[in-house]
DRENLUM-950335 format. One record per residue (C-alpha): residue number from 1; residue in three letters; chain; x, y, z. Coordinates in pm, whole numbers, always signed. Example, Ala and Ser with C-alpha at 12.3 -4.5 7.8 and 13.67 -1.06 7.14 Angstrom:
   nr  rest  kette       u       v       w
    1   ALA      A   +1230    -450    +780
    2   SER      A   +1367    -106    +714
# end
This chain:
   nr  rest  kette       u       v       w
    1   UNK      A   +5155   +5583  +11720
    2   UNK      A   +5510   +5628  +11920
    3   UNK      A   +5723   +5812  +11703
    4   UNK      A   +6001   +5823  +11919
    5   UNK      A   +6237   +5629  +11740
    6   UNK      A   +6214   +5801  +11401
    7   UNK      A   +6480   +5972  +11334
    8   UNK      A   +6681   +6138  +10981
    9   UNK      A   +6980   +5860  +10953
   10   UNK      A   +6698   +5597  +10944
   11   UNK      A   +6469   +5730  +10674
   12   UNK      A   +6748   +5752  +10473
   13   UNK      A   +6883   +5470  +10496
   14   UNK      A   +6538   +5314  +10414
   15   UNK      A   +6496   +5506  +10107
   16   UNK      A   +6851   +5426   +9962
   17   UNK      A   +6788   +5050  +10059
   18   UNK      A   +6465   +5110   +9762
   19   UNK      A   +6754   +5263   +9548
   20   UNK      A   +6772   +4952   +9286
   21   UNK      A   +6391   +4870   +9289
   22   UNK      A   +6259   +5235   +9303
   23   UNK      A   +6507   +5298   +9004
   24   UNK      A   +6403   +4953   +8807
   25   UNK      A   +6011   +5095   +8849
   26   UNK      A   +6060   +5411   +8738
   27   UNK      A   +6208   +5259   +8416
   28   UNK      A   +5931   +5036   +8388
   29   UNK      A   +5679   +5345   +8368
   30   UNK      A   +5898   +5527   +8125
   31   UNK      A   +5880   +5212   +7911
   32   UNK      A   +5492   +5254   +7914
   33   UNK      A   +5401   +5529   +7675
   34   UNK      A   +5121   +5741   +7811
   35   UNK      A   +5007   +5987   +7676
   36   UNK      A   +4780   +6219   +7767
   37   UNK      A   +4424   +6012   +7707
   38   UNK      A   +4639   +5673   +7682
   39   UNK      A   +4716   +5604   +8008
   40   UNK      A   +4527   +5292   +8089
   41   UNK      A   +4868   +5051   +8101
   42   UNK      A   +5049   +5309   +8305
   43   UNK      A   +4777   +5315   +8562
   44   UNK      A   +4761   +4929   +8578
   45   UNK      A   +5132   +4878   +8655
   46   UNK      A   +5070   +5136   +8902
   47   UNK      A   +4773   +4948   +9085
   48   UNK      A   +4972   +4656   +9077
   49   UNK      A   +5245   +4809   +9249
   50   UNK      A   +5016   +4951   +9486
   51   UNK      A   +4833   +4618   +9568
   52   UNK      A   +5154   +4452   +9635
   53   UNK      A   +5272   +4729   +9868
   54   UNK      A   +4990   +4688  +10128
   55   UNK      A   +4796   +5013  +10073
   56   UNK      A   +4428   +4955  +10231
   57   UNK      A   +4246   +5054   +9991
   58   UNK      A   +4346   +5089   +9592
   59   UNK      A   +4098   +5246   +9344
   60   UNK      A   +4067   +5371   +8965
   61   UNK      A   +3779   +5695   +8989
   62   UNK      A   +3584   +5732   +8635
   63   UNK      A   +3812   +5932   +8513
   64   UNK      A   +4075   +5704   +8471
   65   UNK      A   +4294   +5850   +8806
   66   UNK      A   +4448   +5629   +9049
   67   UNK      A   +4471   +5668   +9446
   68   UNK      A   +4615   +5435   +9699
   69   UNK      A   +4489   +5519  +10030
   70   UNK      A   +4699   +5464  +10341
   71   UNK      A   +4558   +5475  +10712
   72   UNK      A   +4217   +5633  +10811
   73   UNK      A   +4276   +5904  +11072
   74   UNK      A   +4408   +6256  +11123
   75   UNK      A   +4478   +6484  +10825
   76   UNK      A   +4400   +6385  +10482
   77   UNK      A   +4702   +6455  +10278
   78   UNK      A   +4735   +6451   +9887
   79   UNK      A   +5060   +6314   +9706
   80   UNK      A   +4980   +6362   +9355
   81   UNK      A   +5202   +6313   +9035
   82   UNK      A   +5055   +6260   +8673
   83   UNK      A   +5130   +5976   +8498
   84   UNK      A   +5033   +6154   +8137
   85   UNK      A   +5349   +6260   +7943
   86   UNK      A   +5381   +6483   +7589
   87   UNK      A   +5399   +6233   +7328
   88   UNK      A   +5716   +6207   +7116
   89   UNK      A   +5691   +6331   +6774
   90   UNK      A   +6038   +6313   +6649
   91   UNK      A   +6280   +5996   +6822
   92   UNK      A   +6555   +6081   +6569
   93   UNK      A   +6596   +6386   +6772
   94   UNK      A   +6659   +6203   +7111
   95   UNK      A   +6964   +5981   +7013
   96   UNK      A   +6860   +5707   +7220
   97   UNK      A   +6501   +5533   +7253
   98   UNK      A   +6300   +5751   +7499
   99   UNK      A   +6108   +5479   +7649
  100   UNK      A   +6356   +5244   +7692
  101   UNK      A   +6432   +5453   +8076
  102   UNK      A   +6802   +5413   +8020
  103   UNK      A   +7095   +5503   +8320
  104   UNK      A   +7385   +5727   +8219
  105   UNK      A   +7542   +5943   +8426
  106   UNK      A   +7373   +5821   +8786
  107   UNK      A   +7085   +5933   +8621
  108   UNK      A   +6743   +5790   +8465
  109   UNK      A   +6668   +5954   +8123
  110   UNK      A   +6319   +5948   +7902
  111   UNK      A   +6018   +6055   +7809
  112   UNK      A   +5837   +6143   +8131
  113   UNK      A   +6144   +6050   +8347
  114   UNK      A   +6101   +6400   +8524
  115   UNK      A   +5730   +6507   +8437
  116   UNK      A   +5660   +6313   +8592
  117   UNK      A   +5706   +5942   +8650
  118   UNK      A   +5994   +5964   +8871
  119   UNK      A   +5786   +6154   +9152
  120   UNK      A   +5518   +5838   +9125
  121   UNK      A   +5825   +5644   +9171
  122   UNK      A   +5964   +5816   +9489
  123   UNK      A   +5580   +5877   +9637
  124   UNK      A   +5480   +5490   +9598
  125   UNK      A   +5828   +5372   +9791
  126   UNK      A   +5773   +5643  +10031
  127   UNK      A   +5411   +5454  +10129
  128   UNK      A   +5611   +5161  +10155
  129   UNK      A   +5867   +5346  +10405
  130   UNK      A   +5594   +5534  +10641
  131   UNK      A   +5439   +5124  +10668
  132   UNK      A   +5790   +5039  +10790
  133   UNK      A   +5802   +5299  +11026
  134   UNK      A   +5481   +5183  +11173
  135   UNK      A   +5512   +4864  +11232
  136   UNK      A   +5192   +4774  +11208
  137   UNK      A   +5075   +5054  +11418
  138   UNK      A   +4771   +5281  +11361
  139   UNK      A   +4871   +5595  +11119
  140   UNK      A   +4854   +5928  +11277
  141   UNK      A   +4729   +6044  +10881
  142   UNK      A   +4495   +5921  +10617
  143   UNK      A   +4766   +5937  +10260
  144   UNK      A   +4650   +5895   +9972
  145   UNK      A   +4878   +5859   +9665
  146   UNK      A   +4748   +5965   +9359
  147   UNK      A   +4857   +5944   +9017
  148   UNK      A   +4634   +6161   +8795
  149   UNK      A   +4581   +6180   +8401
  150   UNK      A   +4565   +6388   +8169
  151   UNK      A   +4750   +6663   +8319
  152   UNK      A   +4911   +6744   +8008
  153   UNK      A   +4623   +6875   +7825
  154   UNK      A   +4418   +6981   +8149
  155   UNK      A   +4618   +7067   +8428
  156   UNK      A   +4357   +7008   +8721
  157   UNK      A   +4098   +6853   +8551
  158   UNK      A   +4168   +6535   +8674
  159   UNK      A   +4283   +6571   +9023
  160   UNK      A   +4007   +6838   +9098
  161   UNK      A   +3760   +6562   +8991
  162   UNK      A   +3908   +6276   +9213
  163   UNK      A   +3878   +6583   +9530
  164   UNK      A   +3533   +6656   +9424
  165   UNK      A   +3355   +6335   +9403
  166   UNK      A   +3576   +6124   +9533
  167   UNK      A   +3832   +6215   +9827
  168   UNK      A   +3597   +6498   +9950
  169   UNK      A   +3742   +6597  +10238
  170   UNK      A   +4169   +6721  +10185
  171   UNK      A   +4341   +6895  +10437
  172   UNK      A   +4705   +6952  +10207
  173   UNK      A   +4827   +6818   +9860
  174   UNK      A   +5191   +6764   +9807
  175   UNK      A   +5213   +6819   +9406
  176   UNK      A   +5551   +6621   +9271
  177   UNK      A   +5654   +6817   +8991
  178   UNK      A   +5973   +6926   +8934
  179   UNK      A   +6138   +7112   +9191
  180   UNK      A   +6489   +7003   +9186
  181   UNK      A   +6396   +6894   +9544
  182   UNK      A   +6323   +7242   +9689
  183   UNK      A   +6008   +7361   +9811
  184   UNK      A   +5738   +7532   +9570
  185   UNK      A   +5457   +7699   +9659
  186   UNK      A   +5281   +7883   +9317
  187   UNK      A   +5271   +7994   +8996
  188   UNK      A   +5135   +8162   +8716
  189   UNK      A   +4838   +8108   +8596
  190   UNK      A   +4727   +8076   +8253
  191   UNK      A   +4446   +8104   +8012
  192   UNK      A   +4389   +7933   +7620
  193   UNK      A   +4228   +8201   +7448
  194   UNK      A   +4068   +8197   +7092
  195   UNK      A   +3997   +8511   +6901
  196   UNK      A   +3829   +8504   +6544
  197   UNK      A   +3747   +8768   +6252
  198   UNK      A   +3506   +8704   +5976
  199   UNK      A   +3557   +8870   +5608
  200   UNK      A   +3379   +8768   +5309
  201   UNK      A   +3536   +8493   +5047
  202   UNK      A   +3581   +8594   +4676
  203   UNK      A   +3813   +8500   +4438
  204   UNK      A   +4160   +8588   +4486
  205   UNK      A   +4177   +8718   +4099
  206   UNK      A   +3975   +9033   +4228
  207   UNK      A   +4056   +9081   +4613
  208   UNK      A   +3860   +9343   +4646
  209   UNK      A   +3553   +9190   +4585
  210   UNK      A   +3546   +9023   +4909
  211   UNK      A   +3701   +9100   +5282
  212   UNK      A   +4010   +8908   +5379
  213   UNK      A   +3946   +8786   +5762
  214   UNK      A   +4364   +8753   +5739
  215   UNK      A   +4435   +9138   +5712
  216   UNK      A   +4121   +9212   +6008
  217   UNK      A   +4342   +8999   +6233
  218   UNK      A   +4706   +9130   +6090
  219   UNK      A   +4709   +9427   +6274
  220   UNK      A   +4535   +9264   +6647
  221   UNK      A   +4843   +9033   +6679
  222   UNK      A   +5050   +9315   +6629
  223   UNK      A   +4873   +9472   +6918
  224   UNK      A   +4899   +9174   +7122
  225   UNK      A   +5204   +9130   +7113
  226   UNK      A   +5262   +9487   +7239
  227   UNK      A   +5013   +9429   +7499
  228   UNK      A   +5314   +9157   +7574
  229   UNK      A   +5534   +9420   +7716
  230   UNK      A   +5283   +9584   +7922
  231   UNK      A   +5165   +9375   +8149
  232   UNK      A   +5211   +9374   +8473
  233   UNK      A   +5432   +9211   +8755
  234   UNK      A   +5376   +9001   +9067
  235   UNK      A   +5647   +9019   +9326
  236   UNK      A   +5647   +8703   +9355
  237   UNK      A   +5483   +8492   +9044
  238   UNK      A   +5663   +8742   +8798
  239   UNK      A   +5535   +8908   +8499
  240   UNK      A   +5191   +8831   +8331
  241   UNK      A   +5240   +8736   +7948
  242   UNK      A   +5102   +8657   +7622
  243   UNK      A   +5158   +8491   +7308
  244   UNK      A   +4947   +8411   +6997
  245   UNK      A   +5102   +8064   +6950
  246   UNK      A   +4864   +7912   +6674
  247   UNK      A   +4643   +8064   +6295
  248   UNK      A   +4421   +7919   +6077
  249   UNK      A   +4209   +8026   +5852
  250   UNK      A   +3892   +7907   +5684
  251   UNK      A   +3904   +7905   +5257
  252   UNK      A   +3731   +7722   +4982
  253   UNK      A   +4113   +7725   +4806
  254   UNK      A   +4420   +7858   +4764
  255   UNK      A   +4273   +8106   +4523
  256   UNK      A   +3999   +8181   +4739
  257   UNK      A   +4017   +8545   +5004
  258   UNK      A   +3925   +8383   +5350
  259   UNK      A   +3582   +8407   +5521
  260   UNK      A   +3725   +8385   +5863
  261   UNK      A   +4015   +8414   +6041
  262   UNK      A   +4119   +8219   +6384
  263   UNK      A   +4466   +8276   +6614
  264   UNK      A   +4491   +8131   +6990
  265   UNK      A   +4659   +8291   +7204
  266   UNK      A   +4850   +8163   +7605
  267   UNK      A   +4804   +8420   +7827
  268   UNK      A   +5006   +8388   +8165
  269   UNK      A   +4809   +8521   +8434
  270   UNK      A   +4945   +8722   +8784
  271   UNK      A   +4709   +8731   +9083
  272   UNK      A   +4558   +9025   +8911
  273   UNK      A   +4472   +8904   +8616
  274   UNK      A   +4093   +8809   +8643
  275   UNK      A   +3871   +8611   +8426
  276   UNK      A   +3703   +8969   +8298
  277   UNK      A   +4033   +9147   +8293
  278   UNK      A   +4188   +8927   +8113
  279   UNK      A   +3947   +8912   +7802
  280   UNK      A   +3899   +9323   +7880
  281   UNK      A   +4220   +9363   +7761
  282   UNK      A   +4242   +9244   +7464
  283   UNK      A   +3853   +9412   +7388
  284   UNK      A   +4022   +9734   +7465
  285   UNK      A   +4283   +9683   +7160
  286   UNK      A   +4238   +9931   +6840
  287   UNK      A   +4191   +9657   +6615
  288   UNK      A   +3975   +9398   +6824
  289   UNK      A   +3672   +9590   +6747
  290   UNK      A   +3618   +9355   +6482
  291   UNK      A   +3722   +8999   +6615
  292   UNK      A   +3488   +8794   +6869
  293   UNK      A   +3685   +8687   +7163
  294   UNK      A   +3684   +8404   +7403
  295   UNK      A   +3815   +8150   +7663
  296   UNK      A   +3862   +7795   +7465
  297   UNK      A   +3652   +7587   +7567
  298   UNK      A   +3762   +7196   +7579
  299   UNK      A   +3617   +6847   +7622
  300   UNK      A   +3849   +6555   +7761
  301   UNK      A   +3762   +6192   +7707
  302   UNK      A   +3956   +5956   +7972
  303   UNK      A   +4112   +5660   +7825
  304   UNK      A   +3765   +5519   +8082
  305   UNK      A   +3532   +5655   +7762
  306   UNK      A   +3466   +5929   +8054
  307   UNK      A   +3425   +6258   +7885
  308   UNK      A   +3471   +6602   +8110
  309   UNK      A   +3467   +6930   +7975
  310   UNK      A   +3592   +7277   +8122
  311   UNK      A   +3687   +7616   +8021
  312   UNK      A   +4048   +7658   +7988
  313   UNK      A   +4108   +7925   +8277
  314   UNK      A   +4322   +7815   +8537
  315   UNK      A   +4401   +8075   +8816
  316   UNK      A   +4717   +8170   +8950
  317   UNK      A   +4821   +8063   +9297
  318   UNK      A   +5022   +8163   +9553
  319   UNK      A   +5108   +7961   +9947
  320   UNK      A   +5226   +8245  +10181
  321   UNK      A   +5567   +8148  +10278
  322   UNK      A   +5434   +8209  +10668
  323   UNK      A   +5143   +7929  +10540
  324   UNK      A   +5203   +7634  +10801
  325   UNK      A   +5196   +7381  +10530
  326   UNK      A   +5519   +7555  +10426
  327   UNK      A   +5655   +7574  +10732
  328   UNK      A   +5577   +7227  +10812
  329   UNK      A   +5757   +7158  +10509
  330   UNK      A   +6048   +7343  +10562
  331   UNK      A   +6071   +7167  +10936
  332   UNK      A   +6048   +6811  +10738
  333   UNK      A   +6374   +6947  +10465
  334   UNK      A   +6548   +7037  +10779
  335   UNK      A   +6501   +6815  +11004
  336   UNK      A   +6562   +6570  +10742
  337   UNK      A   +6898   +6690  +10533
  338   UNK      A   +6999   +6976  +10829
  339   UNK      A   +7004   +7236  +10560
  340   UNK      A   +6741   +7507  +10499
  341   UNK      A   +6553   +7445  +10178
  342   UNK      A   +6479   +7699   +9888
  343   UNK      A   +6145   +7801   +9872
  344   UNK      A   +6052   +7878   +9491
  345   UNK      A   +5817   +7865   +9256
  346   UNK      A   +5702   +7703   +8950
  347   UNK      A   +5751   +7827   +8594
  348   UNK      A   +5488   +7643   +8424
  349   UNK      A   +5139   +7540   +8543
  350   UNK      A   +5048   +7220   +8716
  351   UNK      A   +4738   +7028   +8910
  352   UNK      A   +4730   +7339   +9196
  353   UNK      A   +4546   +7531   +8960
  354   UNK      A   +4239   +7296   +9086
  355   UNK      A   +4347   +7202   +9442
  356   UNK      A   +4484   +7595   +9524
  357   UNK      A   +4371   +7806   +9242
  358   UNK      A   +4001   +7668   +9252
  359   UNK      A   +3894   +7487   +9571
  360   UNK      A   +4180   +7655   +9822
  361   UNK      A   +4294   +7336   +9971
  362   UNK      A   +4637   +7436  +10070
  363   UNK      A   +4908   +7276   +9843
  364   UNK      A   +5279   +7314   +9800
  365   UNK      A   +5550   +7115   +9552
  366   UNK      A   +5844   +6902   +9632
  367   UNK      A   +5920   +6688   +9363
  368   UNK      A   +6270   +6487   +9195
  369   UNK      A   +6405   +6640   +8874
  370   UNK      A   +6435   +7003   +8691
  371   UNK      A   +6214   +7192   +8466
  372   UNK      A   +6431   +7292   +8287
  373   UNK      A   +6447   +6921   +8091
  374   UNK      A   +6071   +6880   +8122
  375   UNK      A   +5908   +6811   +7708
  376   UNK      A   +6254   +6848   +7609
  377   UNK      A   +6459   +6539   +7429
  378   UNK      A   +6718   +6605   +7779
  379   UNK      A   +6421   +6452   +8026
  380   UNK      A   +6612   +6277   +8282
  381   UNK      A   +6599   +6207   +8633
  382   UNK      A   +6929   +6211   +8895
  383   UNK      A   +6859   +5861   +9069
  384   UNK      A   +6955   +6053   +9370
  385   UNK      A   +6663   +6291   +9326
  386   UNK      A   +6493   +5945   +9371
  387   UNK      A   +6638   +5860   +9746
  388   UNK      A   +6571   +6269   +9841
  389   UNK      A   +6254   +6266   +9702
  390   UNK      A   +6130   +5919   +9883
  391   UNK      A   +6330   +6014  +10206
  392   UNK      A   +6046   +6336  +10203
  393   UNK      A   +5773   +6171  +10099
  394   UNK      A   +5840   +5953  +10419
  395   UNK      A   +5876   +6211  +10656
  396   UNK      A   +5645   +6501  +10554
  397   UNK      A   +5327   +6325  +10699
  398   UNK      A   +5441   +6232  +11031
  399   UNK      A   +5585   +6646  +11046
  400   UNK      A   +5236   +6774  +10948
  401   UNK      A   +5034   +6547  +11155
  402   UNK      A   +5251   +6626  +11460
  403   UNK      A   +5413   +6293  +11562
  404   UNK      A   +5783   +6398  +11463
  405   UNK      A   +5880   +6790  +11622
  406   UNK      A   +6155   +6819  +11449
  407   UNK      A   +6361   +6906  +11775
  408   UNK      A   +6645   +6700  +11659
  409   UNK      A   +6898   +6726  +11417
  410   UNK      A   +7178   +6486  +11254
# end
């Protein structure tokens, strides 16, 4: 297609002409609970949007995740944001209702607001910019817009799925998490890890009648959590961590000396930190001589009855800043806002686990909001993000597939 008469001032303009409506959708998602599982209302209002905004092909994969598909040519690019949120298990705490999507402050706040409806949001009215820009003309791209489930409780799981055995073929993904509109191109990894001791019960009246599975695993998360402060640094990810973050214990009563003991432990993984190494470790510890240790193994059911399961290892990733997809990138922020971008990282995990982590498709973040206010009672999106985030969205495709050069500036 002739591209010649793109140019900044006009995407701009386009994507704060969608200011209102892109605004009045993203409160309509927020005003869908969806959690992780639930999502089957979300994804409908999302199809229906999608439907009405001329995409040529709309689809729902068995696992519940939805992709609108956009021209047929040239690279196949990924948009992905997760329509999952955390539930709410307190709304005393948030002072106002947290699906209601209300506007204070020239911003949108509520559950999922940032993580991560509002990228959806800006993503589905950037489609609806790159089909103005055409003009009916043939797409120098194939886009597909996906918004994936159960991210919350599986980062990957579902978007690796759709790439798998549906998409096949991807070229980039553009994740929208939070990036307070920067660039992102890793993070940590991570790991759920379950380690277990086994005593024998007896009555509490005579302790030593029996072996207390507690006091075998007493001294191992002592030991873990000095392993804590010894782990080792990425230049770039930051440090590898770990903390036990759950215990139970199995007992006939309160009066009863456990038969077995159970902690989980998050472990944040560097590029060094292999599946072996990473249960290694904790088999070299003084005490774990007698606990049985393992990567948790999960099954997810889609709110489609679909059930997937997969072992909760998710490897850390890392985009070379001299990648192209970054540079490409970097060209679109520029070109776009005539600034240079920041070019960060993520602190927690998201869907590149699967599309960088596990099957190496190239993928980098740009997404409205901070996460900093991500499952916290302060999730809120500046509407502005909104019109940066769509302006992007709208751009970043005709960069990577060549027809804009980026010679130009404002």
């Amino acid at each position: 297609m002739d591209a010649g008469g793109i140019n900044p001032a006009m995407i701009c303009e386009k994507a704060e002409a969608y200011r209102d409506e892109m605004t009045g959708f993203l409160r309509e998602l927020i005003a869908i609970p969806s959690p992780s599982g639930q999502e089957k209302r979300v994804v409908e209002r999302v199809q229906q949007e999608m439907q009405q905004s001329g995409f040529d092909e709309v689809s729902v994969d068995d696992f519940g995740t939805i992709a609108g598909r956009m021209g047929s040519h040239g690279p196949r690019i990924v948009f992905d944001s997760h329509l999952d949120t955390v539930g709410v298990s307190d709304p005393t705490a948030w002072g106002f209702d947290p699906y209601k999507g209300k506007i204070e402050r020239d911003a949108v706040w509520g559950r999922g607001a940032a993580d991560n409806k509002a990228a959806a949001a800006a993503q589905l009215y950037a489609a609806k910019i790159i089909q103005e820009i055409a003009r009916n003309q043939e797409l120098p791209f194939t886009l597909f817009v996906v918004g994936s489930v159960q991210e919350e409780d599986c980062d990957g799981l579902a978007l690796g799925h759709l790439i798998t055995q549906t998409l096949k073929r991807v070229d980039c993904v553009v994740l929208g998490e939070c990036t307070n509109c920067q660039i992102y191109r890793g993070h940590r990894g991570r790991a759920e890890l379950l380690i277990q001791t086994r005593g024998v019960a007896c009555h509490a009246s005579n302790p030593d009648r029996g072996e207390n599975a507690i006091y075998k695993m007493a001294p191992l998360i002592r030991e873990i959590q000095q392993l804590n402060a010894e782990l080792g640094t990425d230049p770039f990810l930051g440090k590898g961590s770990i903390a036990v973050t759950k215990i139970e214990c199995e007992t006939d009563s309160l009066n009863c000396v456990p038969s077995a003991c159970r902690i989980y432990a998050d472990r944040r993984l560097t590029r060094e930190d292999s599946r072996g190494e990473v249960i290694e470790q904790l088999r070299r510890l003084p005490s774990a001589s007698q606990a049985n240790i393992s990567i948790l193994r999960r099954a997810m059911t889609s709110w489609t009855g679909k059930n997937l399961e997969k072992d909760q290892y998710f490897p850390a990733w890392a985009l070379e800043e001299s990648h192209e997809l970054v540079q490409q990138a970097r060209k679109s922020y520029e070109w776009l806002f005539d600034e240079s971008p920041h070019i960060g990282k993520w602190t927690f995990s998201t869907n590149g686990v699967a599309t960088m982590g596990e099957l190496g498709i190239p993928t980098i973040g740009f997404g409205p909001g901070e996460e900093q206010f991500t499952h916290s009672t302060q999730d809120h999106v500046p509407i502005d993000h909104l019109i940066r985030a769509a302006a992007f969205y709208a751009t970043f495709p005709f960069v990577y597939s060549g027809s804009i050069t980026c010679e130009s500036k404002r």
